[in-house]
C-alpha positions in Angstrom: 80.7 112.0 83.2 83.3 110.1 84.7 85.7 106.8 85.2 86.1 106.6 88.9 89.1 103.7 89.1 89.5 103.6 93.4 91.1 101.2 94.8 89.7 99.3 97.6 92.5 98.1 99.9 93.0 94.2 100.6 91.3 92.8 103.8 87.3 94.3 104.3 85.2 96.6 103.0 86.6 99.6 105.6 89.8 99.7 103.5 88.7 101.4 101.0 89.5 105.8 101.8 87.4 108.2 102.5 88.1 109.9 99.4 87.1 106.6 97.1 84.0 105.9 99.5 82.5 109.6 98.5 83.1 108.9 94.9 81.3 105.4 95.6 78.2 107.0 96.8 78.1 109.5 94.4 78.4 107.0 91.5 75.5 105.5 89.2 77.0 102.5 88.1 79.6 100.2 90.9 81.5 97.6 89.1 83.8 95.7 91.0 86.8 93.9 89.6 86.7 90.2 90.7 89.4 88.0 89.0 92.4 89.1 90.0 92.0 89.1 93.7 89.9 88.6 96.2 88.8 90.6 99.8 88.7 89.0 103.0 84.9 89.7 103.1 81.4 88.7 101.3 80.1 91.2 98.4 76.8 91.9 100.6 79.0 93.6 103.5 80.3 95.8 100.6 76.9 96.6 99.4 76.0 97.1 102.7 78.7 99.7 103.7 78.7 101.2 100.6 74.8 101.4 100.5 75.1 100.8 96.9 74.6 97.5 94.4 77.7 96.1 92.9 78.0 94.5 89.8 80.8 91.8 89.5 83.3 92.5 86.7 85.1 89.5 85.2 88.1 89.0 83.0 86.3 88.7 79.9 84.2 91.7 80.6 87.0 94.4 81.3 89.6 93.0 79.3 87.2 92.7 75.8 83.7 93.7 76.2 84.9 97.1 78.0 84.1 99.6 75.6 80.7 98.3 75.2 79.7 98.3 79.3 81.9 99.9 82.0 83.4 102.7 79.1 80.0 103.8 77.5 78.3 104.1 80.6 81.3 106.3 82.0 80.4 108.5 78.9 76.9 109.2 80.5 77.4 108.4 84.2 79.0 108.2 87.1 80.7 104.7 86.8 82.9 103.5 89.9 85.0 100.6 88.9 86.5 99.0 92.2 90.1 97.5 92.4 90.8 95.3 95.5 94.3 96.5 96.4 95.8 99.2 94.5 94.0 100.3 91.0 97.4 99.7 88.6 99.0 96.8 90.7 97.5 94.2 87.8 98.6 95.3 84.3 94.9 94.9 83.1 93.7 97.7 84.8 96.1 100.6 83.3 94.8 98.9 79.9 91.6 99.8 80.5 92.5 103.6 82.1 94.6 104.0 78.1 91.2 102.5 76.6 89.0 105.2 78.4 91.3 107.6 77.6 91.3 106.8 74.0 87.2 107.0 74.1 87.4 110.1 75.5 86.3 109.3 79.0 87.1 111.3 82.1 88.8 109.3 84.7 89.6 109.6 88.1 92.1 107.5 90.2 92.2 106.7 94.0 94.9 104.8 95.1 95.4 102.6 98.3 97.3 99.9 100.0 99.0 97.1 97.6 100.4 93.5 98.8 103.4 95.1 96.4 103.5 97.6 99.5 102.0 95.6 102.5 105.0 92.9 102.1 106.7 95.6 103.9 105.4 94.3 107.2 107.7 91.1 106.8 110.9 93.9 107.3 112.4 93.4 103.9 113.3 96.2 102.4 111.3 97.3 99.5 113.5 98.3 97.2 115.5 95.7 97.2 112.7 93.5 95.3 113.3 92.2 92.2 110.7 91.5 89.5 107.7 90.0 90.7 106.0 86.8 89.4 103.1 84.5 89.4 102.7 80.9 89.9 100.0 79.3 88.1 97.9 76.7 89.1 98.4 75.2 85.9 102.3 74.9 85.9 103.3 71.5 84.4 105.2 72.8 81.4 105.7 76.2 83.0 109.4 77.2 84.2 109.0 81.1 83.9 108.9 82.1 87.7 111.7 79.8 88.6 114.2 81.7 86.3 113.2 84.8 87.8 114.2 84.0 90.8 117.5 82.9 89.5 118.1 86.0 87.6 116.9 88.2 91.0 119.0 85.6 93.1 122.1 86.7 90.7 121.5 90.5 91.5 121.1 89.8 95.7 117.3 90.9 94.8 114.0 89.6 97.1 112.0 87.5 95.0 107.8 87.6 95.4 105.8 85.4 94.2 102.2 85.9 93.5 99.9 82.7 94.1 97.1 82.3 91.3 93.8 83.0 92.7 91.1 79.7 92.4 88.2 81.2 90.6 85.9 78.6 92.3 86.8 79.2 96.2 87.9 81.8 98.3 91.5 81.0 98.9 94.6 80.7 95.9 97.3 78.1 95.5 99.1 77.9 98.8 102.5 78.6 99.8 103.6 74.8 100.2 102.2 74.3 96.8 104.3 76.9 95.5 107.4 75.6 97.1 107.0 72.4 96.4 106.8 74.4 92.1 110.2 75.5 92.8 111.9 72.2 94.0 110.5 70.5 91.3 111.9 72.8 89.0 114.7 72.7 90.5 115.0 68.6 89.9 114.1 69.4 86.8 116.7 71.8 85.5 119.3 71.7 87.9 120.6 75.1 88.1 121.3 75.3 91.6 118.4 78.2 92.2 115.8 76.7 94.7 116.9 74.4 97.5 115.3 72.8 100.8 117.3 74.6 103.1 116.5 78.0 101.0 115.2 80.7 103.2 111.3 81.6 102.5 108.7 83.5 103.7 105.1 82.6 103.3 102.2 85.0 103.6 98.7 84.3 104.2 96.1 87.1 103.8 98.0 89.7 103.7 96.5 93.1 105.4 93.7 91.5 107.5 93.8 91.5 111.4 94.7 87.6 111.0 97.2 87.6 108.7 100.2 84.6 108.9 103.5 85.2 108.3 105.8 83.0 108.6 110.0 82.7 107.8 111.9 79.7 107.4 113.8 76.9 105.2 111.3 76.0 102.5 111.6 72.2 103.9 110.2 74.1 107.6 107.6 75.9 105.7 106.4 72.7 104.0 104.9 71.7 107.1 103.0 74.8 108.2 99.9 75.4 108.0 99.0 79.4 106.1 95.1 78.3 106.6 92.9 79.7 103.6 92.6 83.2 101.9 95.2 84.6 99.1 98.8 83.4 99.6 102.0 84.4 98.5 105.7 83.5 98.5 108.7 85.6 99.4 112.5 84.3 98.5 114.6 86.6 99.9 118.3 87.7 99.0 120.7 85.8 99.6 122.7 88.5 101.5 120.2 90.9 103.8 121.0 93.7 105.7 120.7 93.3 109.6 117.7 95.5 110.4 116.1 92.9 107.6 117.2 89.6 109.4 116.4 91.6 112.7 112.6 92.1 111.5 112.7 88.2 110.0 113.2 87.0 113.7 109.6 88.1 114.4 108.6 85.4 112.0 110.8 82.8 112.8 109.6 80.0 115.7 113.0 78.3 116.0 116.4 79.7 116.4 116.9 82.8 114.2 120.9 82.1 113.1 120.4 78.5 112.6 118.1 79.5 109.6 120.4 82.8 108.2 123.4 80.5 108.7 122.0 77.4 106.8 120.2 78.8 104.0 121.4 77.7 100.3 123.9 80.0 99.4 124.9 78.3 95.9 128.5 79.0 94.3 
């Protein structure tokens, strides 16, 4: 039988294509990855839609107890497993596609949109991100996505920054958290990467019909308000082309070349 992997999209449970819904209703088994994201709706309006019960997949099933639950029922069913976003935008779910294929198990993939894609909306250009990386919510001792910003600040490369979803509630560490990560980092080590005056972008529910978006100094953005769902940081270039500060002024509630011309540029 088969390993459907489809991915689901990020706001409701309409995202997910035609193509993956088929495979959903077709399928024996539903498991539904639930720890590295979350949707902007309730797991009964999937059920609903789908017409189908959903079992809730967790870290500790998928990434150790795999080949003893999703992978040997995909030997003798139809298992969907369900990826909010896109199916290999989190590194633990091509692990478990090489696991399947090691046991033998057919698989089929359905993609869909990605917040890796969907930042596109803010008018940056894609290909001129750098690596991407995650804040924890833990992040005392931890200095790892503040010098990879430096190193894509050094290469005129967008910086995103992932938020760390709270297991507990529905929302994730929010963009003024994350900001204020960076300047105290930046206190901390002193290499000139993150400042007040830097420009930012802060997303909030990213590809729902009430998504916020919102551009400015990272001292502005400290005092908005992104509301709740799954949040992430953007640090742009330093240098962007002018269709990209164009598409920034959509975001921007105060004068659009007062921000471009003050933001940090660091010798």
């Amino acid at each position: 039988m088969t390993l459907n992997l489809i991915g689901i999209g990020l706001n409701d449970e309409k995202d997910i294509s035609f193509k993956g819904l088929e495979l959903v209703k077709k399928s024996d088994v539903i498991y539904l990855e639930n720890y590295t994201s979350k949707l902007n709706c309730s797991i009964s309006q999937l059920e609903s839609f789908y017409g189908k019960k959903i079992i809730l997949a967790g870290r500790k099933m998928v990434e150790e107890n795999a080949e003893a639950t999703i992978l040997k029922e995909a030997k003798s069913k139809e298992v969907a497993f369900l990826v909010i976003g896109d199916v290999f935008s989190a590194t633990t779910h091509i692990d478990l596609y090489l696991r399947a294929k090691k046991m033998a198990v057919k698989t089929r993939v359905i993609y869909n949109a990605s917040v890796l894609t969907a930042i596109g909306i803010t008018g940056l250009q894609l290909y001129k991100f750098g690596k991407t990386t995650s804040i924890p919510f833990e992040n005392e001792n931890v200095e790892t996505p503040y010098d990879v910003l430096k190193v894509n600040a050094e290469n005129n490369m967008h910086t995103l920054f992932l938020l760390d979803l709270n297991p507990d509630k529905e929302g994730s560490l929010t963009v003024n958290d994350a900001i204020r990560y960076l300047l105290k980092i930046e206190i901390k080590k002193g290499e000139k990467v993150f400042a007040s005056n830097t420009l930012c972008i802060g997303c909030a529910k990213i590809g729902s019909l009430d998504q916020i978006i919102k551009a400015g100094n990272a001292s502005e953005l400290l005092k908005e308000n992104f509301k709740d769902g799954l949040h992430c940081l953007i640090v742009p270039a330093k240098h962007l082309h002018f269709m990209e500060e164009e598409a920034l002024t959509l975001y921007i509630s105060h004068q659009p070349h007062e921000t471009f011309k003050n933001q940090a540029k660091f010798s």
